[in-house]
C-alpha positions in Angstrom: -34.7 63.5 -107.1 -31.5 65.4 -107.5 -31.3 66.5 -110.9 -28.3 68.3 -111.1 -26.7 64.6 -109.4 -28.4 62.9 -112.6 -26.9 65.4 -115.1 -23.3 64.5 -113.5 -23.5 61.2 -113.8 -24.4 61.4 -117.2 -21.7 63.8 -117.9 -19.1 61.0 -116.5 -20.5 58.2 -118.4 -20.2 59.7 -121.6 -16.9 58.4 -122.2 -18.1 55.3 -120.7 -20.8 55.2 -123.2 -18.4 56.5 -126.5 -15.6 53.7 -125.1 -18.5 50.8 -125.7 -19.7 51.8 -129.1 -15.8 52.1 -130.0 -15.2 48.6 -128.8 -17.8 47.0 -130.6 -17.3 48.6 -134.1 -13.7 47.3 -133.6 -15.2 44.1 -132.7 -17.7 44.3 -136.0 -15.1 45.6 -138.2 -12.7 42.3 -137.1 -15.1 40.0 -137.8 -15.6 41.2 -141.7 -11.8 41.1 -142.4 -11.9 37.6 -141.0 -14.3 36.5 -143.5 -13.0 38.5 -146.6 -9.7 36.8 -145.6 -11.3 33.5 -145.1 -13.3 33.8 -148.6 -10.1 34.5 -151.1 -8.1 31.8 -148.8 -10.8 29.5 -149.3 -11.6 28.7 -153.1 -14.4 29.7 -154.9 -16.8 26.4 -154.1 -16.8 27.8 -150.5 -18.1 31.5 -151.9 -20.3 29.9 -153.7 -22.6 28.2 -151.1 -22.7 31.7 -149.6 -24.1 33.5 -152.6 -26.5 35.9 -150.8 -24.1 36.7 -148.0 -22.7 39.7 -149.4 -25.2 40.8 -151.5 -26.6 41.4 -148.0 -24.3 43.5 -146.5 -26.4 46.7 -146.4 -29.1 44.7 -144.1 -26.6 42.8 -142.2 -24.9 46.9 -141.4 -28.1 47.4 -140.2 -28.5 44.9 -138.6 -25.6 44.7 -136.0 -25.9 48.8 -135.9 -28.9 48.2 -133.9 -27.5 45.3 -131.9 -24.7 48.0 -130.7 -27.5 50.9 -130.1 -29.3 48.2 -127.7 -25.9 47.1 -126.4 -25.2 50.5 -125.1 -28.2 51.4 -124.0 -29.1 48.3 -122.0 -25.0 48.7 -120.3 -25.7 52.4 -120.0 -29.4 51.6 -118.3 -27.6 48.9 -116.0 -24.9 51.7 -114.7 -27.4 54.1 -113.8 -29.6 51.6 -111.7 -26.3 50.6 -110.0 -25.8 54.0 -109.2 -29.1 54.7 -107.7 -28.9 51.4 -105.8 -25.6 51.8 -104.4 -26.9 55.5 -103.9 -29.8 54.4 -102.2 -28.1 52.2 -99.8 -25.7 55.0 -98.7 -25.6 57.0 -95.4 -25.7 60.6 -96.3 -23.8 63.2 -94.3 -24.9 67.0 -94.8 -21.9 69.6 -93.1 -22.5 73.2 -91.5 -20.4 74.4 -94.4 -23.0 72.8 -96.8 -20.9 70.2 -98.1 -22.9 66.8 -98.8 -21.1 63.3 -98.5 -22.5 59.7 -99.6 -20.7 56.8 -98.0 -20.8 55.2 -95.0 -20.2 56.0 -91.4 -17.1 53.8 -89.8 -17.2 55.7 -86.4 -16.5 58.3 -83.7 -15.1 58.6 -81.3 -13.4 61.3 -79.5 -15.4 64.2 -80.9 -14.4 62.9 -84.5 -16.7 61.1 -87.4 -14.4 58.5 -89.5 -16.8 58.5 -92.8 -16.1 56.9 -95.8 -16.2 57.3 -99.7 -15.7 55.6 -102.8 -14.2 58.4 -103.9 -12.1 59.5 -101.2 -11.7 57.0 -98.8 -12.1 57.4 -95.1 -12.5 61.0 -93.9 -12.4 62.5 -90.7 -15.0 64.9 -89.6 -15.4 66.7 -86.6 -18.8 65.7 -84.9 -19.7 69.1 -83.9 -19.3 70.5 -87.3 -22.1 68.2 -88.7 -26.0 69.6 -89.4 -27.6 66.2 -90.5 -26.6 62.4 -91.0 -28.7 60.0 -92.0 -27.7 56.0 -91.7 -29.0 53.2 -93.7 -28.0 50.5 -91.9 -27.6 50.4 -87.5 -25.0 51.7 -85.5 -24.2 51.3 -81.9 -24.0 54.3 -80.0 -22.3 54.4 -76.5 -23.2 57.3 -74.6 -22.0 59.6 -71.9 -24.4 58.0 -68.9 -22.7 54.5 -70.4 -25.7 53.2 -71.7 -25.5 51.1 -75.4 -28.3 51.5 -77.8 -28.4 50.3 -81.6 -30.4 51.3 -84.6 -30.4 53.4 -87.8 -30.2 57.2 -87.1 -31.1 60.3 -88.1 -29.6 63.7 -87.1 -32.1 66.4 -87.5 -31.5 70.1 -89.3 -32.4 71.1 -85.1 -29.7 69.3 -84.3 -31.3 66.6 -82.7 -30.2 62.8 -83.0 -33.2 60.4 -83.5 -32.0 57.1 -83.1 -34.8 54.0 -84.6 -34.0 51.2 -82.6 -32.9 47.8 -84.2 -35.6 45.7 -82.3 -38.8 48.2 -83.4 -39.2 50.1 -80.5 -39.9 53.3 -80.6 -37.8 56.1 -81.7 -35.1 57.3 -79.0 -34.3 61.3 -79.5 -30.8 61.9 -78.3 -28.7 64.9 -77.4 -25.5 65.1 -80.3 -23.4 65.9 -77.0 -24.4 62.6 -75.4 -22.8 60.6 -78.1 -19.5 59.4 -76.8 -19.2 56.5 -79.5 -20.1 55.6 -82.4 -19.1 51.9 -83.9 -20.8 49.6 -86.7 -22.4 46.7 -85.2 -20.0 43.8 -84.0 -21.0 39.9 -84.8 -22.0 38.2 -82.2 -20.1 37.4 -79.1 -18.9 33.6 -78.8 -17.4 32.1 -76.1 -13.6 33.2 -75.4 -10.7 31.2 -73.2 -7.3 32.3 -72.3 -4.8 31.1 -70.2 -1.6 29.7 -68.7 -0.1 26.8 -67.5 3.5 26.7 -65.9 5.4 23.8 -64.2 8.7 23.8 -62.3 10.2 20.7 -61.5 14.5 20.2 -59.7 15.7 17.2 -58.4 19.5 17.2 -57.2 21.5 14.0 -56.1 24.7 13.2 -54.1 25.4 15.2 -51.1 22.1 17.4 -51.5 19.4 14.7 -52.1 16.1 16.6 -53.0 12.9 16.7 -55.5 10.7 19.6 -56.0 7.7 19.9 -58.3 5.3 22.7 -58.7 2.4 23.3 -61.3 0.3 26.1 -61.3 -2.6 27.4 -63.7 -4.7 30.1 -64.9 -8.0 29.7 -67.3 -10.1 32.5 -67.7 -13.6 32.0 -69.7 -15.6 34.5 -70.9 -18.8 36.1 -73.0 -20.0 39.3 -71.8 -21.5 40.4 -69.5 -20.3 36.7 -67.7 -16.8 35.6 -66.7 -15.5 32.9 -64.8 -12.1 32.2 -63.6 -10.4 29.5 -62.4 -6.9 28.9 -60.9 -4.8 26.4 -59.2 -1.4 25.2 -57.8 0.1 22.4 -55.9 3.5 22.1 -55.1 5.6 18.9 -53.1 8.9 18.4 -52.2 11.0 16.0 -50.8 14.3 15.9 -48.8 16.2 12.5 -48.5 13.1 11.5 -49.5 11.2 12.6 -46.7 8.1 14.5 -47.6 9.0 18.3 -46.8 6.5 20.2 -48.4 2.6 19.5 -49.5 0.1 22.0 -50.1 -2.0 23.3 -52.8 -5.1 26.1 -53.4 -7.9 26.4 -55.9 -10.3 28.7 -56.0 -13.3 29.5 -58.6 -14.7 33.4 -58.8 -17.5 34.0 -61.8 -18.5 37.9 -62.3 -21.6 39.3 -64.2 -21.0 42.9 -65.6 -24.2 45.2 -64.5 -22.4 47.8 -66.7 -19.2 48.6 -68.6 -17.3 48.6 -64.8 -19.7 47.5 -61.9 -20.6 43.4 -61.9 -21.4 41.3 -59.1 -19.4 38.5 -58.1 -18.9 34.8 -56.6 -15.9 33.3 -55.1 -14.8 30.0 -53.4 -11.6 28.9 -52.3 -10.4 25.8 -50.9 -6.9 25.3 -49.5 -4.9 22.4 -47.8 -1.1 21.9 -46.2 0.0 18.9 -44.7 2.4 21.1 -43.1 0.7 23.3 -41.3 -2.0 20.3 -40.0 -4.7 22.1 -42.4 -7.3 19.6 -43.7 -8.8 22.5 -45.3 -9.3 26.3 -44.9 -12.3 27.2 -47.3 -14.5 29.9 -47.9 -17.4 31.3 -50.4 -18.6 34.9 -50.6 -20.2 37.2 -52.8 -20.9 40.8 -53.4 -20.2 43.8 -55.5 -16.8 44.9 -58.0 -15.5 47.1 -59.8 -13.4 46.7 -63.3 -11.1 50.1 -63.4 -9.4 48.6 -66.6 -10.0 45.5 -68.5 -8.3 45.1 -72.2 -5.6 42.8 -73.4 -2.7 45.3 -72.7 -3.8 45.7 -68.6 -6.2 44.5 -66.3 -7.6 45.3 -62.5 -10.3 44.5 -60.3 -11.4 44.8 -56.8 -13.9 42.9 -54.8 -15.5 42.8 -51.6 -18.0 41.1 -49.7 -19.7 39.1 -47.0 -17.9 35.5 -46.7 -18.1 32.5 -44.6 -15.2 30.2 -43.4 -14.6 26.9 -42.6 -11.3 25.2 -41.4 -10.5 22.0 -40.5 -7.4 20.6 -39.0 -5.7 17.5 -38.3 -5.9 17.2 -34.7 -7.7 19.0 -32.3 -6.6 22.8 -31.7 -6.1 24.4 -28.0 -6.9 27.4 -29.6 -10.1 25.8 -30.4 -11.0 24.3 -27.4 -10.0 20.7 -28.2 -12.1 20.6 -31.6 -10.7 20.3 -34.9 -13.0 22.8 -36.7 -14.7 26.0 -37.0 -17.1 28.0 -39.1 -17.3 31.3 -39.1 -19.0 34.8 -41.1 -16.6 37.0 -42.4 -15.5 40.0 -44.7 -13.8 39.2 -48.2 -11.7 41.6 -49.9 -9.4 40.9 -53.6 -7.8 42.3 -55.9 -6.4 40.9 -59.3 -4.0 43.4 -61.4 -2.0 42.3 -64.9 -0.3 44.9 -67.0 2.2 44.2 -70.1 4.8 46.3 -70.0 7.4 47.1 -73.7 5.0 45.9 -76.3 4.6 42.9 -74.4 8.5 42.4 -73.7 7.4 40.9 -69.7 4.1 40.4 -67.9 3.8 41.7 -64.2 0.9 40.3 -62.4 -1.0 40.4 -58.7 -3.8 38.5 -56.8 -4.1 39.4 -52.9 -7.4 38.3 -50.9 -8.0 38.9 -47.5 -10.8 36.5 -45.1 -11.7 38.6 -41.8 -13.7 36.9 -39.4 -16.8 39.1 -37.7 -17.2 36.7 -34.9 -13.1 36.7 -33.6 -11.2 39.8 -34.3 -8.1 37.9 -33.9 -8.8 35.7 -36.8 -7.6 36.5 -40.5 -5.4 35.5 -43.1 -4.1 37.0 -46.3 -2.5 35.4 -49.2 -0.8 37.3 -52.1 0.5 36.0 -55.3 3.0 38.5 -57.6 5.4 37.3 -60.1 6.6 38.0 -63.5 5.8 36.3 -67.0 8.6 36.8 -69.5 8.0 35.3 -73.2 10.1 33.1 -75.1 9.3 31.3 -78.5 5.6 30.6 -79.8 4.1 30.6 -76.3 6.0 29.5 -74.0 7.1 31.7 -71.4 9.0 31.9 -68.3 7.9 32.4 -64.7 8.8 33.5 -61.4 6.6 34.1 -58.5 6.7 35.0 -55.0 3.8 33.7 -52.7 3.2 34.8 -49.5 0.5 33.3 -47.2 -0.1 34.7 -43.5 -2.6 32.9 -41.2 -2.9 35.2 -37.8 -4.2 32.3 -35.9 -2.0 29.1 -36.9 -2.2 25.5 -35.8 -1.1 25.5 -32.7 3.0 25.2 -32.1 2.9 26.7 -36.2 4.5 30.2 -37.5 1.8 32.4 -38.5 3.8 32.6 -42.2 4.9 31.0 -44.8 6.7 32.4 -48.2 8.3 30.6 -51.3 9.3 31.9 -54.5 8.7 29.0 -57.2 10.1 29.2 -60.8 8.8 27.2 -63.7 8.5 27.2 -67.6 4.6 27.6 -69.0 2.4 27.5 -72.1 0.2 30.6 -72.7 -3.1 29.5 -74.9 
């Protein structure tokens, strides 16, 4: 035990102790003025059933003397065990300097220890210039060959971190330098969902006579290490109310994180325009990604992959040989980039994907989406996006592009 820690403590509740006894001989000394009061207010037939009551008053001094002795020693007894508890329960943090803190770790990162006090707050400490730390309760530690671990841990006078793991493994020793991060244990992870919907819709009369409608959403689910997202649009127009445009695209990708930036992935996409006599134009694939940033400020990803194809047509193709289908392995390539830009003032965003057939060298397509998001009021938000879709091997008597830039208003949730 550290004695000299007792004798301080004892030296500060001194006036803790002296402030108690004061209090109640107030307290005591109130309550006999309200009764001499109460007795010459009274009359004397109200004395007189209380005939032994002050002929008592040297026991009754006593009497309440020893009621305020147990007083204070029972509060006094109660501080000290709090103390020790609270003591107890702290993480202890011993410096090169010799300087000893008891508090709790908050966390490090870059080279830096946040601990804090009940006495001072949160301090910051420089990681390399501690000799020991000792945690009561689990921290998780992120280190430098990006693997997580959690548990209570001890840094030895050697310098050596011993980390007890939460699950009652055995104990992990650790370099100090490994340690990139060090954060208290976050609640677990539910099940989060964002996204956006936007919708555009024009229809002029009179000499121009035309009706345009477009709709196009985003929904992204996700609870590490899994994450699925979905997207869609569909757009339709009409001039002099003859059908002029009719297509839309979904597509389905889920990703499983193998570490903080690697995951694998899963993708299908489906796509139709009446236009372009496309039943369908559809692919899966799957492979390997990498996450170079993912927060809420910026985001980008790349994938790539083995894929197959399928398309099917409205009418038998030349190009095809009089059939109205083909299937096909391939190569799949994406990428997906959003970045907020002026504390959120606009939204830039990017999705490209690319479907290149191993069988026919001639035939691949690309698609790209890009377009800005600019908020408004609570969450709506205005849009404008450029889509660009190029198919080197059309329908036959078809242009190998097709671009459109649709605007809308949307609702972020």
């Amino acid at each position: 035990m550290n004695f000299s820690l007792v004798s301080r403590i004892g030296q500060a509740l001194t006036p803790v102790a002296f402030s108690i006894d004061t209090y109640l001989s107030l307290a005591y000394s109130s309550s006999l003025k309200n009764l001499f009061s109460f007795a010459s207010k009274g009359g004397t037939d109200t004395m007189k059933k209380l005939p032994n009551r002050f002929n008592e008053k040297s026991h009754q001094r006593g009497s309440n003397r020893l009621m305020r002795t147990c007083l204070k020693s029972g509060m006094f007894a109660g501080l000290l065990i709090s103390l020790f508890v609270s003591a107890a329960n702290a993480d202890e943090l011993l410096m090169k300097n010799g300087d000893r803190l008891q508090g709790s770790v908050i966390s490090m990162s870059l080279g830096k220890l946040v601990f804090k006090t009940s006495y001072a707050g949160e301090i910051t400490i420089k990681w390399d210039e501690i000799d020991r730390l000792t945690t009561k309760e689990p921290l998780e530690a992120y280190l430098r060959n990006e693997k997580t671990l959690m548990g209570k841990m001890t840094i030895t006078k050697d310098g050596a971190l011993i980390l007890q793991p939460a699950d009652g493994s055995p104990p992990v020793p650790i370099a100090m330098a490994q340690v990139k991060t060090l954060e208290q244990p976050k609640p677990p992870a539910g099940w989060e969902f964002d996204g956006n919907v936007s919708a555009g819709v024009s229809k002029e009369t009179g000499n121009t006579n035309t009706e345009k409608y477009n709709l196009i959403a985003n929904a992204t689910i996700s609870k590490l290490p899994h994450e699925v997202k979905l997207y869609g649009e569909f757009h339709k127009e009409w001039a002099k109310k003859k059908l002029s445009k009719d297509n839309a695209l979904g597509s389905a990708t889920y990703k499983r994180f193998l570490t903080n930036k690697w995951f694998v992935f899963g993708n299908g996409t489906a796509q139709m325009d009446k236009f372009k006599d496309l039943d369908l134009l559809g692919s899966v694939a799957a492979g390997p990604g990498y996450q170079f940033w993912r927060s809420q400020q910026k985001n980008l990803s790349a994938k790539i992959g083995p894929a197959y194809g399928y398309e099917k047509y409205t009418k038998p193709m030349k190009f095809l040989g009089g059939k109205d289908q083909r299937n096909y392995f391939a190569g799949y390539w994406a990428l997906d980039f959003d970045m907020w830009f002026f504390d959120k003032f606009f939204q830039i965003f990017h999705h490209d994907d690319f479907l290149y057939s191993f069988q026919d060298s001639t035939n691949w397509t690309v698609r790209t989406r890009t377009g800005v998001r600019i908020p408004m009021v609570m969450k709506l938000f205005a849009s404008f996006q450029f889509n660009y879709d190029y198919d080197n091997q059309p329908a036959d008597g078809k242009d190998k592009w097709d671009q459109s830039w649709v605007f809308g208003v949307g609702w972020a949730f």
